[in-house]
C-alpha angles and dihedrals in degrees: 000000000000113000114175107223079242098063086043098058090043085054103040108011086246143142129212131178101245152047108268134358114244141190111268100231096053087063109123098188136010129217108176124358112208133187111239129248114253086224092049086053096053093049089061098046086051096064105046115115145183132265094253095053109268123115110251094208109003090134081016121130123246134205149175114222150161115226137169099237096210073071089064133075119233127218084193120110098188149032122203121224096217091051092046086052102042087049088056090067098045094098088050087040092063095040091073087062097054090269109124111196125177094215151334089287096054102056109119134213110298147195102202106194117210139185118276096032091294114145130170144189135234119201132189113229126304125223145172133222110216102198095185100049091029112228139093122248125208103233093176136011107048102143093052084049094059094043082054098048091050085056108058093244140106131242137250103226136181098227129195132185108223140172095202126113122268119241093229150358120310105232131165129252092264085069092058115103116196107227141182100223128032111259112232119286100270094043094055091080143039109269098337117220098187094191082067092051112128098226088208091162091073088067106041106275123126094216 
């Protein structure tokens, strides 16, 4: 993921401090590390939209919440072992920088500030309420769910009642296969419907 500042203001309406937006983990040095503004966050999620155009949130309603994830329904097919592992270290990771976090579940919005003009997000989980079928599906953040729920906690989400379409099939954990590659891109979720996709890269999520 490289998003120029200047594709990021077109998209959101947002400044940032820096050149592009970058993946967290492809940050090679970091300068300050901020926690990000509620109303920044909800910007962002604003603006997110769906492959085929539409916004995904844009009059939804937004929540914080803490959830056990075993509660919540994947569209995820996969989980990836070095993923699981590298998300393991991220509360040690932040420590090195002056942010003390208890655990995977507890770590808050964040503007990370690189070298070079390179910034990134990070992002807490992201689920759906689905009033109709009633349950809540887990959109982003599956790997940090799974890291939670083998853990015996819950999780903090960022949780958003919507009426779009999913961009797959709601399935339960049992369904999941830990894997060493990413499958391709249609075989990473249940019945993928790509029209429904949230593009969350275009607005600085590393989804």
């Amino acid at each position: 993921m490289r998003v120029s500042s200047k594709e990021f203001y077109e998209k959101t309406g947002l400044k940032v401090d820096g050149e592009y937006i970058i993946a967290l983990k492809d940050l090679k040095e970091i300068k300050k590390i901020e926690v990000m503004k509620e109303s920044f966050l909800e910007r962002i999620l604003r603006n997110v939209r769906l492959k085929d155009g539409r916004y995904a949130y844009r009059n939804a309603e937004i929540m914080n919440v803490r959830i056990s994830p075993s509660k919540l329904y994947v569209g995820q097919t996969f989980l990836q072992k070095d993923k699981i592992i590298r998300i393991l270290s991220l509360p040690r990771f932040f420590k090195q920088y002056g942010l003390e976090i208890l655990g995977v579940s507890k770590v808050p919005p964040l503007i990370v500030y690189g070298k070079e003009g390179e910034v990134s997000f990070y992002v807490p989980p992201i689920a759906e309420i689905k009033e109709r079928e009633g349950i809540m599906v887990i959109i982003d953040g599956i790997h940090r769910s799974y890291v939670c729920m083998g853990a015996g906690t819950t999780c903090h989400y960022i949780l958003i009642k919507s009426s779009v379409e999913l961009p797959f099939t709601p399935e339960r954990w049992e369904k999941i296969r830990i894997v060493e590659e990413k499958p391709l891109l249609k075989e990473r979720y249940f019945n993928f419907e790509e029209d429904f996709f949230r593009v969350l890269k275009e607005v600085g999520i590393d989804g």
